[in-house]
NUNULUM-731357 format. One line per field, with one value per residue (C-alpha): x, y, z. Coordinates in nm, 3 decimals. Example, Ala and Ser with C-alpha at 12.3 -4.5 7.8 and 13.67 -1.06 7.14 Angstrom:
% residues 2
xx 1.230	1.367
yy -0.450	-0.106
zz 0.780	0.714
END
This chain:
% residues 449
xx 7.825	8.027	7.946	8.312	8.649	8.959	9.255	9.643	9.806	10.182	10.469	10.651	10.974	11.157	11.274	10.909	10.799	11.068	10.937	10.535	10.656	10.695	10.379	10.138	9.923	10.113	9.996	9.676	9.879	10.132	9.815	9.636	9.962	9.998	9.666	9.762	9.384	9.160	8.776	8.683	8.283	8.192	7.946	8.222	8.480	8.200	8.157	8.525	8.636	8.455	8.585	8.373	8.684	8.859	8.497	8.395	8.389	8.452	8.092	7.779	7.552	7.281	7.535	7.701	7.415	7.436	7.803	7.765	7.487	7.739	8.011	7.863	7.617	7.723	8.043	7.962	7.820	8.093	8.371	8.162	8.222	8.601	8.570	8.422	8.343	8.403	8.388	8.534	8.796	8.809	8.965	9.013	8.782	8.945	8.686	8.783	8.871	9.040	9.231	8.988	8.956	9.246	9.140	8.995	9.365	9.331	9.021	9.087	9.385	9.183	8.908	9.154	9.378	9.086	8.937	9.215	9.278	8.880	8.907	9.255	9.132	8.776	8.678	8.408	8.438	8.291	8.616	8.826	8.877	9.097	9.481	9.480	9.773	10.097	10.281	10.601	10.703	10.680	10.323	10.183	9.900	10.039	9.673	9.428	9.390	9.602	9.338	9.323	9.169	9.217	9.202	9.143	9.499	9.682	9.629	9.626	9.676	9.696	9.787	9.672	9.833	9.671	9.818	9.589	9.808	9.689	9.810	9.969	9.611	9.582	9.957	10.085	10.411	10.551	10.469	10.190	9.866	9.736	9.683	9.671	9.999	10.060	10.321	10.274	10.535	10.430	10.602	10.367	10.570	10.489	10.525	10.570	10.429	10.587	10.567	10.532	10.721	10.481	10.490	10.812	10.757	10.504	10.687	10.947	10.700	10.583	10.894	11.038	10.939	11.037	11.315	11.082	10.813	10.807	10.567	10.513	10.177	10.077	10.136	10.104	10.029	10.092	9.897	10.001	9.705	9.714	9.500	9.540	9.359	9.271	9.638	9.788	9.572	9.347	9.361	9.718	9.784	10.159	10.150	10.438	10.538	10.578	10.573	10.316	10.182	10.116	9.757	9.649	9.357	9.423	9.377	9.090	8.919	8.983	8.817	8.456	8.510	8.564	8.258	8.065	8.163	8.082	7.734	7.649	7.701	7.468	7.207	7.235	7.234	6.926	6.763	6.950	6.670	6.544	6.569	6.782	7.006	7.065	7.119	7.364	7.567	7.555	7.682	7.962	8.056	8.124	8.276	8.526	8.589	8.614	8.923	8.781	8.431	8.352	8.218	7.929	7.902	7.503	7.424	7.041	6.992	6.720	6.457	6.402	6.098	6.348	6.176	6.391	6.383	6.207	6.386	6.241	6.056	6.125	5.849	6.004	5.714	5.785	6.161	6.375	6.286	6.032	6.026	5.750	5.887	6.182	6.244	6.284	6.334	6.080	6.100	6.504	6.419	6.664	6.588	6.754	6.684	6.647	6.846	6.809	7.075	7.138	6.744	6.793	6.694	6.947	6.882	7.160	7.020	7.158	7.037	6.744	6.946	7.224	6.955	6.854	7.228	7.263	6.957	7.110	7.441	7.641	8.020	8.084	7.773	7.879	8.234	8.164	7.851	7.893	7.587	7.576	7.697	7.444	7.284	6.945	6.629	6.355	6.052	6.124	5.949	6.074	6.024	6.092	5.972	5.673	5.932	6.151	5.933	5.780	6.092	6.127	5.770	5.554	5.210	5.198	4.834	4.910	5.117	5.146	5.080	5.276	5.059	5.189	5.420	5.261	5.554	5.668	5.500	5.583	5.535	5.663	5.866	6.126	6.568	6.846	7.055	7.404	7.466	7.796	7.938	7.904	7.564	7.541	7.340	7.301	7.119	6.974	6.568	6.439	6.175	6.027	5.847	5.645	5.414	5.268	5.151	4.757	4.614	4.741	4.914	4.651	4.862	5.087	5.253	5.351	5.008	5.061	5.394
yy 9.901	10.058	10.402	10.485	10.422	10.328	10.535	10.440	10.729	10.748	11.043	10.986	10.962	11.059	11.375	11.511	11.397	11.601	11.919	11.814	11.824	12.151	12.264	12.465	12.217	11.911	11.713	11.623	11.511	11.275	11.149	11.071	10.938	10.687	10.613	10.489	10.458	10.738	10.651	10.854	10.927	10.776	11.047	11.356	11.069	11.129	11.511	11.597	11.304	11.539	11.896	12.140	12.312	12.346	12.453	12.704	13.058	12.971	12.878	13.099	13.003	12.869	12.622	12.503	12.296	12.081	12.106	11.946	11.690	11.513	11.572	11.460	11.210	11.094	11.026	10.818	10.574	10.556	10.486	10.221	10.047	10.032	9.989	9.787	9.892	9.605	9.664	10.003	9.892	10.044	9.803	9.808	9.536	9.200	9.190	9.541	9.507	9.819	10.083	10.376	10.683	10.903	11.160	10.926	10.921	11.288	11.253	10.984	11.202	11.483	11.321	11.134	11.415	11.645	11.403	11.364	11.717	11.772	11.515	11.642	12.007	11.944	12.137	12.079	12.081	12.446	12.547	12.496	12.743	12.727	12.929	13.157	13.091	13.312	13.415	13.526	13.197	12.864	12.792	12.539	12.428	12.151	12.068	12.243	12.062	12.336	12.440	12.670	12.691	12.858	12.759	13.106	13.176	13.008	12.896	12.509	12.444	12.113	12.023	11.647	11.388	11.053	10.702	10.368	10.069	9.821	9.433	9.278	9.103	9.458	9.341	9.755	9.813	9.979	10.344	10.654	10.581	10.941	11.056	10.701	10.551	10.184	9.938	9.574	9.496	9.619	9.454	9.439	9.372	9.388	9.703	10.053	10.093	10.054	10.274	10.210	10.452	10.672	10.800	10.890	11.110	11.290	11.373	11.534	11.706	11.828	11.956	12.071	12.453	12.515	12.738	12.952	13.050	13.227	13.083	13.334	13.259	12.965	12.604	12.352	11.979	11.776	11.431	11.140	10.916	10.541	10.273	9.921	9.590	9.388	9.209	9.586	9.622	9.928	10.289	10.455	10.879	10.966	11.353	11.572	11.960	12.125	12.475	12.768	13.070	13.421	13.563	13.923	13.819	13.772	13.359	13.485	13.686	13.401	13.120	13.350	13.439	13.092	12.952	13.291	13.266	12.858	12.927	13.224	13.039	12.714	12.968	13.196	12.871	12.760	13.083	13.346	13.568	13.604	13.914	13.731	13.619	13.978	14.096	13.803	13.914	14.258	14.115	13.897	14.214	14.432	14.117	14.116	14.460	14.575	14.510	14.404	14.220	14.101	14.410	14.323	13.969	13.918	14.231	14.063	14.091	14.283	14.282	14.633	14.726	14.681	14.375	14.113	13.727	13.449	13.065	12.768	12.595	12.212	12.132	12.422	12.655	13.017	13.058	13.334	13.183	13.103	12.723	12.686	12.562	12.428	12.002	11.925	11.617	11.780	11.518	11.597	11.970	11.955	12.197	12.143	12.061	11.759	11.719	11.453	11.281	11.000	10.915	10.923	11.148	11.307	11.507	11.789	12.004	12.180	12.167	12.447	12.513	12.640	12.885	12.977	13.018	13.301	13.489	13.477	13.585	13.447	13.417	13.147	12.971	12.997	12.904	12.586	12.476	12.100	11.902	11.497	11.267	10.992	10.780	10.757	10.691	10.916	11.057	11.374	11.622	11.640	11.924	11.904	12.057	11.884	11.794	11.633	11.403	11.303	11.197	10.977	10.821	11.001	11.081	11.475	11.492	11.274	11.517	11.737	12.122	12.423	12.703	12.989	12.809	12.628	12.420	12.252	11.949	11.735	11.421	11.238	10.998	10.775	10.821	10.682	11.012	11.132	11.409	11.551	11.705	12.036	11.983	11.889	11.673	11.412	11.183	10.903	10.910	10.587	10.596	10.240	10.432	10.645	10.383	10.555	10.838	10.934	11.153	11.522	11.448	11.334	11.108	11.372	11.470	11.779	11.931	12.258	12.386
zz 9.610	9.908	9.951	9.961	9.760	10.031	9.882	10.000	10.050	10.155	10.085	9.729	9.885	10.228	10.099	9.994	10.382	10.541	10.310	10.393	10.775	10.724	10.634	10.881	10.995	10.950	11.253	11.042	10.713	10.915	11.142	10.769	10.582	10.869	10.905	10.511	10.439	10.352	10.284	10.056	9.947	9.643	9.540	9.660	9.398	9.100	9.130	9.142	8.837	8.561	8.461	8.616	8.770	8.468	8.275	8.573	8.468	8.096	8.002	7.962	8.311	8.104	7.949	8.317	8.429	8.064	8.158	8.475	8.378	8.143	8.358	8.674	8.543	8.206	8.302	8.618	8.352	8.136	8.408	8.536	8.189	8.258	8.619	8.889	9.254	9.512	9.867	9.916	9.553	9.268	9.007	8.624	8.513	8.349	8.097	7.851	7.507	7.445	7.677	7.839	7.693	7.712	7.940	8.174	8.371	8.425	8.579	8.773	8.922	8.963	9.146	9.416	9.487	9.516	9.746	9.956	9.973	10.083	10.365	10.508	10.519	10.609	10.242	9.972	9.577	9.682	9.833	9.516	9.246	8.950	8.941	8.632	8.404	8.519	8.180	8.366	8.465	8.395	8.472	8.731	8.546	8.320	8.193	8.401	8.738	8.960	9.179	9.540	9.862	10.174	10.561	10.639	10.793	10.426	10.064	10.009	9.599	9.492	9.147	9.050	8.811	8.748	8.599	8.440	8.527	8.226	8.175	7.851	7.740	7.519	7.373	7.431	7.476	7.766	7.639	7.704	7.526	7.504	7.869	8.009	8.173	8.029	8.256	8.138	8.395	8.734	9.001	9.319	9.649	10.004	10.205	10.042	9.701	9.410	9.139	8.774	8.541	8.447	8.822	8.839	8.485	8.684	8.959	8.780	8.596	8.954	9.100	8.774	8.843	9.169	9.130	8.971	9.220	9.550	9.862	10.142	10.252	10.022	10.064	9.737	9.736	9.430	9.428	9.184	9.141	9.014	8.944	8.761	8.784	9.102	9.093	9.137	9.443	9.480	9.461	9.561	9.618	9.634	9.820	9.716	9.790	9.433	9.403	9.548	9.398	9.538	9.588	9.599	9.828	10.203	10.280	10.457	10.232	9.977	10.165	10.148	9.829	9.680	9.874	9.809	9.416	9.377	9.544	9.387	9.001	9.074	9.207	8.914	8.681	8.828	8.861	8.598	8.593	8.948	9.162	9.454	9.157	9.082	9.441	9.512	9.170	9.393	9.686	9.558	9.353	9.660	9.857	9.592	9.587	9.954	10.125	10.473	10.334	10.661	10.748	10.540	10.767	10.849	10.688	10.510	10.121	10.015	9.726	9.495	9.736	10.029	10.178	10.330	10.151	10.311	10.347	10.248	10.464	10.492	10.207	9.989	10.004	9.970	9.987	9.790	9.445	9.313	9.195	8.899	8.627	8.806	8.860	9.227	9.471	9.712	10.027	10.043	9.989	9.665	9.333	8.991	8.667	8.481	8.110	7.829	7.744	7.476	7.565	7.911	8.198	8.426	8.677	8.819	9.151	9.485	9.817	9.914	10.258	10.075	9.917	10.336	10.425	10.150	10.224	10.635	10.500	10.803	10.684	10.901	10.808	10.444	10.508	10.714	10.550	10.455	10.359	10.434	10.199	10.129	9.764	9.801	9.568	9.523	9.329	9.167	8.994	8.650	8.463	8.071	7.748	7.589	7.297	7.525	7.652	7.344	7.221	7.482	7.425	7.689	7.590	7.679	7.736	8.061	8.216	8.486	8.396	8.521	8.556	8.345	8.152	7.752	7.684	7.983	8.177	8.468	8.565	8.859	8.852	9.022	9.037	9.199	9.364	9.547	9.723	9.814	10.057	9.887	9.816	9.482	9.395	9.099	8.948	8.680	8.636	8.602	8.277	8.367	8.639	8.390	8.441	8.750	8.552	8.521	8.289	8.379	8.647	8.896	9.112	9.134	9.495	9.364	9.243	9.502	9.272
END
């Protein structure tokens, strides 16, 4: 599989170009519209497709990482059954006997126009947070996927639609199955896209409240996603200009905050009841509330007896949390945790140099940290409780034991991973390598946690 999906992306019509041309900045979206072709990262394409944006901030933090496991992970699976990967494609596959579930559109929408968005601006999936719902007006978020940014020096929102072009073999009529957009008569020409009918509903859907909303200092994209089987050719992103909201932040407070805020909730997920947890709460806290927070730029975090934190090193020794009890890809210097789901092990992480960058504190570290994109397999420590792996036919008495801790083991064993550009990291844990085991954990690489 290609380790990117190619994406067409053109303006919706003439008239939404000459508004686009407008926009600060908008050397780099004509440069990428007539390119035509953006490449985007197939693991950056998983991470945005599930919810998490729409989930952030509504969950309790012990509930995000099981949130973002079957987001993430679970999900990943599931659009594989409707679609196939070829080359840098993504097509709906010939071979499915009823219509994908009806949310999948959405997603689909959401993970494209996020994507785009992400590669125009140079921004991660930490970047993006979600616009609360304005009751004085005739809201922007139609289901959830208005999100915002910041350069710095402006807002960026974008606000995503997505569309399923299916064929006549599923004998539907021309109509809206739940959230996915049916055509069973999708002409395909040469030169400019053509639109099926459900794009044209959501563009008017876009534009439909823009006598309502001012735009000083915030721009807005609307993206219009589709994708349909092979015949229908691959991926296309229609960019429009719907409306902008207002912010009481300054564009340049908001682009820390957003990173600062993202950050700050995997750490406390992982770790809700460590001391550095605590502090950063503290330090987001006072970010938030201070109108110039750079003046706290580089300023060190502290423990209660006023020491300073210590980074990992490269083989995650030391570091500002401790990592006992905690699953970890230790060669790629990545900590998580590992979930079961429907008898399967998934494992759901973050990269331990974002955990160095927040015990530096540099602002423009934190702002412009970006973390390669890359799939790769791995051995990982996998941390569950004794039940857990019993259920899934591991003799306990064979596994690795955490010092301190009576019902957790670990035993080492092999996945297939992606990390984004953000840092996130996923993954599936392959059970046919429990075979490696010993008894308590002998073999073990990771008998110094």
């Amino acid at each position: 599989m290609a380790d990117f999906i190619k994406v067409s992306l053109e303006y919706y019509d003439e008239a939404e170009k000459e508004k686009l041309l407008n926009y600060p900045d908008s050397e780099k979206i004509s440069a990428l519209v007539k390119n035509g072709v953006v490449d985007i990262p197939i693991v950056d394409f998983y991470l945005n497709y599930q919810s998490y944006y729409k989930n952030s901030g509504a969950e309790t933090q012990e509930s995000l990482l099981t949130s973002i496991s079957k987001g993430v992970v679970f999900d990943r699976y599931q659009l594989e059954k409707f679609f196939e990967f070829d080359d840098g494609e993504i097509y709906l596959r010939d071979n499915i006997l009823s219509a994908p579930p009806s949310n999948m559109a959405e997603k689909i929408g959401e993970a494209i126009g996020l994507s785009v968005m992400n590669y125009l601006f140079g921004m991660t999936q930490f970047d993006w947070a979600k616009i609360p719902e304005n009751n004085k007006a005739k809201s922007l978020d139609y289901s959830g996927n208005v999100l915002t940014a910041s350069t710095e020096r402006y807002y960026v929102q974008v606000e995503n639609k997505g569309s399923i072009v299916l064929d006549d073999k599923l004998g539907m009529e021309s109509s809206r199955f739940d959230n996915v957009s049916v055509d069973l008569n999708k002409d395909v020409t040469k030169g400019k896209q053509v639109k099926s009918a459900p794009i044209y509903s959501h563009k008017s859907s876009v534009i439909a409240k823009k006598e309502e909303q001012a735009r000083p200092s915030s721009i807005c994209f609307g993206t219009i996603s589709e994708v349909g089987k092979r015949s229908n050719g691959g991926a296309k992103c229609w960019l429009l200009d719907p409306p902008a909201e207002e912010f009481l932040f300054s564009p340049k407070k908001a682009r820390l905050i957003h990173r600062y805020l993202n950050v700050v909730e995997w750490i406390c997920s992982l770790h809700s009841r460590s001391s550095f947890a605590a502090v950063l709460r503290n330090r987001l806290s006072a970010l938030m509330t201070l109108e110039d927070p750079y003046v706290l730029d580089s300023l060190p975090l502290k423990k209660g007896n006023g020491k300073l934190f210590n980074s990992f090193f490269s083989d995650l020794t030391e570091g500002p949390v401790s990592i006992e009890g905690k699953s970890a890809i230790k060669a790629e210097g990545v900590i998580g945790e590992c979930q079961v789901i429907n008898e399967e092990i998934y494992f759901i992480g973050v990269a331990s140099d974002w955990y160095n960058v927040m015990v530096e504190q540099s602002f423009s570290k934190i702002i412009s940290f970006k973390s390669p994109v890359s799939d790769f397999s791995g051995i990982c420590k996998v941390v569950l409780k004794d039940k857990d792996f019993e259920s899934l036919g591991f003799e306990v008495v064979r596994l690795g034991k955490i010092p301190g801790v009576k019902t957790k083991k670990y035993a080492e064993l092999v996945g297939e991973f992606g990390q984004s550009s953000s840092g996130i990291v996923y993954g599936h844990i392959q059970l046919e390598s429990r075979n490696r085991l010993t008894v308590n954990g002998r073999r073990s690489n990771f008998d110094d946690y």
